[in-house]
N, C-alpha and C positions, 0 to 999 in steps of 0.2 A: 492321751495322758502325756504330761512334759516329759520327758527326759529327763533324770538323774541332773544332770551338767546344765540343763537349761533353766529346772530348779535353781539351781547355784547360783548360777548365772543372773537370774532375776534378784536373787537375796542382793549382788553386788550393784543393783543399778542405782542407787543414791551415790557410792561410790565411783561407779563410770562415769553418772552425770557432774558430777562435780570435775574431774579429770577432765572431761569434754568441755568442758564452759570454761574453766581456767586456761585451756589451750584458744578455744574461741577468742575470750578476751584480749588474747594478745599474740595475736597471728605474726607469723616471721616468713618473711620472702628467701627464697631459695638458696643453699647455703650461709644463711645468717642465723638459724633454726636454736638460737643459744638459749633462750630461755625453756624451748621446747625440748631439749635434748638432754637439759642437766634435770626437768621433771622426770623425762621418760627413764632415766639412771637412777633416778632417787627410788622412784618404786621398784626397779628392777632389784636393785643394793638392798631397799625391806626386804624384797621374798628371795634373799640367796643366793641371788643368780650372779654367774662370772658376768661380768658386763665390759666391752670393750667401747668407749669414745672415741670421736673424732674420726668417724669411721667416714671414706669420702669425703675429707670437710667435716661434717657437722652431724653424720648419723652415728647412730647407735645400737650394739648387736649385743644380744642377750642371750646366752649357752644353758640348756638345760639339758638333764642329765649329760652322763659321762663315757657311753660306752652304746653300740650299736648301730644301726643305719640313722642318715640324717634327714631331718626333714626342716625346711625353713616356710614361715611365714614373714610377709610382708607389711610393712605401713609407711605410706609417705606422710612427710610434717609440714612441708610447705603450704605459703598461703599463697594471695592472689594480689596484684597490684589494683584493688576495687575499691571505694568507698562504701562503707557498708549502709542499708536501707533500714537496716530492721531496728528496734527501738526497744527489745528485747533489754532484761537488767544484764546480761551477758553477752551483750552487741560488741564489736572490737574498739577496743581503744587508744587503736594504732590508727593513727589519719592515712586514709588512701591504702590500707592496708586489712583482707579480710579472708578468713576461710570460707570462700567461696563454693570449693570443690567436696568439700566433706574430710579432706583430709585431717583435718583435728577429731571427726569421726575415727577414722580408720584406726589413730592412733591409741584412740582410750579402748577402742576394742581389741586392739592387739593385747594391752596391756591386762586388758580385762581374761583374755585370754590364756596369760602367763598367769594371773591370778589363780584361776581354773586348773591348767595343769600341775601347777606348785602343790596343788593338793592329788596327784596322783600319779602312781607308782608308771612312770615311762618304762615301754619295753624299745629304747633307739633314745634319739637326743633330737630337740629340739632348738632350730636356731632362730631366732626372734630379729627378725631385719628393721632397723627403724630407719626412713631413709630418707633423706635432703633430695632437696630439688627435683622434683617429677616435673613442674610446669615449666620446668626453664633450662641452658646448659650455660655451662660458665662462659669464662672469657677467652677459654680454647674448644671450645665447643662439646663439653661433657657433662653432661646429667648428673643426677645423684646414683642412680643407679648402675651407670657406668662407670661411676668411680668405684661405686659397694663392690663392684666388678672387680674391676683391677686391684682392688687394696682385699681379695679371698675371699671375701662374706659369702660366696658361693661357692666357694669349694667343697669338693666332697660330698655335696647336695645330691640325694638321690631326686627328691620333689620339692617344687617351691608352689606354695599358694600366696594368692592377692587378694581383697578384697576392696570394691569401690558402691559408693554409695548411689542412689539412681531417685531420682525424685518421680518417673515414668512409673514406677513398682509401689505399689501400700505398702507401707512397713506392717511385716508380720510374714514377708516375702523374699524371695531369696530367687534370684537366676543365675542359669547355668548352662553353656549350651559348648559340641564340641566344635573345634575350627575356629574360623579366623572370628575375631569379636572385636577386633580396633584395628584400623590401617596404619600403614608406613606413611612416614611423614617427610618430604624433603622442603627445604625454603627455597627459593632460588633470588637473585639480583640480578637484574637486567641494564646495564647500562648504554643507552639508546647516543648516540653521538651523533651529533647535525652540524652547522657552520651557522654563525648567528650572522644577521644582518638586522638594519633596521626595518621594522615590519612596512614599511610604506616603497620597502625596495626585497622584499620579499625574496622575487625571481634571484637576488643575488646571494641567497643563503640556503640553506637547508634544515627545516625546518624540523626541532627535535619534538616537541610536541607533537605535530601530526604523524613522525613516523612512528613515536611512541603511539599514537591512537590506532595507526595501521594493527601493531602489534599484540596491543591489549584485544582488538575485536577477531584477530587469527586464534589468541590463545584459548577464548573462547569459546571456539570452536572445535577446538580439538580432539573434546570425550565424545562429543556429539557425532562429530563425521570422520572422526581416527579410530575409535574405541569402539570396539564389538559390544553389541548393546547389550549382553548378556554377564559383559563386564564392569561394574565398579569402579570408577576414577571421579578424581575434583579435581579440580585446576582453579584457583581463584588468585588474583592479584590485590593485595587487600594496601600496598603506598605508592604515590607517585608525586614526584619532586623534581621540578624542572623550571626554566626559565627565573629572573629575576628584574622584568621591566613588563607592563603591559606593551611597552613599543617597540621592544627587541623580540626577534625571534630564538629562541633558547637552541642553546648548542648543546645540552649537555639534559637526558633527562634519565631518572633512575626508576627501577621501575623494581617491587619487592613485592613476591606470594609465596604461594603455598602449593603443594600436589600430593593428594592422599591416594592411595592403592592400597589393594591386597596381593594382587599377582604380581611377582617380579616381573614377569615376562611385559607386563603391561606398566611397569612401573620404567622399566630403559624404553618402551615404546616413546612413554611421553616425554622424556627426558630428549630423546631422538625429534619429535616434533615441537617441545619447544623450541630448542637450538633451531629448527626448519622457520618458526614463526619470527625470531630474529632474525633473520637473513634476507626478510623483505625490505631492510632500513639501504641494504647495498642495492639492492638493483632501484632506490630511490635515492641514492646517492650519498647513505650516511654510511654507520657503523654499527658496531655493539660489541658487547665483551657479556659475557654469560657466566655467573658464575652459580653453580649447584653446593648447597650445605647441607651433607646428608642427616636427616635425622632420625628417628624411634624407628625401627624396622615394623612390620605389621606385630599382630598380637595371636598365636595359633595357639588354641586350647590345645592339648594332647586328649586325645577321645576316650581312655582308659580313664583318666582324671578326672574330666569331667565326667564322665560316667558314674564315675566314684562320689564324687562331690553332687552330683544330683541325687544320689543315694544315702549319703551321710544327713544334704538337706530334708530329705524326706521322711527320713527317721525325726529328727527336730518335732516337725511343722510341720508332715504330711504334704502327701502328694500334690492333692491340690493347691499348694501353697508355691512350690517349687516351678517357676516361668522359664521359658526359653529365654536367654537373649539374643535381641536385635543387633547383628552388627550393627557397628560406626563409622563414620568415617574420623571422627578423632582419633587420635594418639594416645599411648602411654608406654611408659619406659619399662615398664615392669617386661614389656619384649625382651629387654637384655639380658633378664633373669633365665627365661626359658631358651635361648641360645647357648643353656651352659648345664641347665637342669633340666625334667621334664614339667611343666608348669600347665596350673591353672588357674582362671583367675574370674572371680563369683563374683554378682551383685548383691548388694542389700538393698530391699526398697525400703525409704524411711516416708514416703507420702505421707501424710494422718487420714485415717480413712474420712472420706467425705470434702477434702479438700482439693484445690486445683494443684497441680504438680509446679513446684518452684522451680527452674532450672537450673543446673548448673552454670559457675561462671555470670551467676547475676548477682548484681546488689541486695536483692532481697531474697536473696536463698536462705533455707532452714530445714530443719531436719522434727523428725517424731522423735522424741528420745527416747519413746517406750520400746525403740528398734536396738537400741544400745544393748542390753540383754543378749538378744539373739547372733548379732556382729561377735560377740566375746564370743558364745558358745557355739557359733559355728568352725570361728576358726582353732577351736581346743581339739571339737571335735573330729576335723579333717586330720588333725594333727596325731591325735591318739589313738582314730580308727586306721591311718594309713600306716602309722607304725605295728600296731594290732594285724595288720591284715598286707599290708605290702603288695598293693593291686597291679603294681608292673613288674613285681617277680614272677606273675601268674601266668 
């Protein structure tokens, strides 16, 4: 039998779906979140709540009740630089611009959320995080989250939860697992240096292209025969830019990827062997300059929380309903969060039963929205059974 909240919850989904589709309709790229930020304010401002803007930039934080231990939930608002596939009446109408990730999910279920608790007597306060920029950092290298950071939205937080949408799970499904559930993410630049000559006189130059191809096939190699196989690492080089004549040999070639970990220990390993895989340009007579931009630290569930939160899901929607999740090697910034709080952070499956899983991050992603309901009332209900119950003072 449903739950009290999940009842509720359900009465509100004409209302979440519409909140959902308006935010679909007009997706905003990271820190530009303006027409998403003054919706999420406006509902906030109906149901009473203290509201603070321009939180980070562009997010938005929402204070319920007035006295006790704190609890926050999260939602990122950003969209995706994608062209959208679907042909839906509520497809985006931003060119090259689309909620990709479900983040326009995330949001109407938070809100759906606050709807929820506005109807019931809090024993603690709840903080309501609406956040810019998860896919991207600015132009000094800061997330949304890392600013929600700095600018308090976490203060005083005893727990923070997340929620992200998963096309992998049927909606009607909820996962939850403890430990690491997304990696640490760093970028790196490579700038490979050689001495140009004309290609017909070769022998008189150094050639940046092939040291760069030295480089790219060592980096390659690194998880495979650095990496204890019992460990987890990516290394991929996903730009390369070099040369400006088919008849000259390029002096100058740049070289940009990615490296995803969960162990730090393993995370300065490769950092250690990349540096090792650029140093083959000198003993072939070139150069390199290396530069590392640290980003998203991994993502550790706290085990009490998730514990919790598979327990809260279960009550919902029953056991059988409740999946482990599959770590990632993706990233997400809500790590920042739990650097400061104890955090955990749940999926929602929105599959439609009987169809193939849409991915994230594609053009023709989409969601069940009969999953909207349950997104609101799970995250009421972590909210209200954790201040009920307070599982890390235990």
């Amino acid at each position: 039998m449903k739950t009290t909240i999940l009842q509720r919850a359900d009465e509100l989904a004409p209302r979440l779906m519409d909140i959902r589709r308006a935010i679909h309709r007009h997706p905003e790229l990271g820190f530009a979140e303006y027409r998403t930020s003054a919706l999420v304010a406006d509902v906030l401002h109906s149901l009473g709540l203290r509201v603070e803007t321009g939180v980070g930039k562009t997010g938005v934080v929402g204070h319920m009740g007035s006295e006790g231990p704190v609890i926050a939930l999260r939602a990122d608002m950003d969209a995706l630089p994608i062209q959208e596939q679907n042909s839906t009446e509520y497809a985006s109408q931003v060119d090259g611009v689309m909620h990709a990730c479900g983040h326009d999910v995330h949001t109407a279920c938070l809100l759906g959320a606050a709807m929820l608790l506005k109807e019931l007597e809090l024993p603690g306060r709840v903080r309501l995080l609406f956040q810019p920029s998860e896919e991207g950092m600015d132009e000094v290298g800061k997330s949304g989250a890392m600013r929600m950071v700095e600018e308090g939205a976490i203060d005083h937080v005893e727990a923070v939860f997340g929620m992200h949408v998963d096309g992998k799970y049927e909606a009607g499904t909820i996962a939850c697992s403890p430990g690491y559930v997304m990696a640490a993410l760093d970028n790196f630049k490579i700038d490979i240096l050689g001495r140009t000559a004309h290609a017909a006189q070769a022998y008189l130059g150094v050639d940046a292209i092939l040291l760069a191809a030295q480089v790219v096939n060592t980096l390659h190699t690194i998880v495979s025969r650095r990496i204890p196989a019992a460990k987890s690492a990516v290394i991929s080089v996903g730009m390369i830019h070099g040369g400006t004549k088919e008849n000259n040999l390029a002096d100058h070639v740049e070289l940009r990827g990615t490296l995803r970990t969960f162990d730090p220990e393993i995370r300065n390993l490769l950092l250690r062997e990349i540096d090792q895989a650029c140093s083959l340009t000198r003993s072939l007579g070139g150069d390199y300059q290396l530069a590392i931009q640290e980003g998203y630290p991994a993502l550790l569930n706290d085990p009490t929380l998730a514990s919790f939160a598979r327990g809260v899901a279960a009550d919902l929607i029953g056991h059988q309903a409740v999946k482990e999740i599959e770590p990632e090697m993706g990233s997400e910034d809500f790590s920042f969060y739990i650097q400061r709080a104890s955090g955990c952070y749940i999926t929602l499956g929105v599959r439609a039963p009987g169809q193939p899983m849409r991915p994230l991050h594609h053009p023709g992603f989409d969601i069940d929205e009969s999953t909207l309901p349950l997104g609101a009332a799970m995250m009421a209900q972590l909210a209200l059974r954790y201040l009920e119950e307070k599982p890390l003072k235990t």
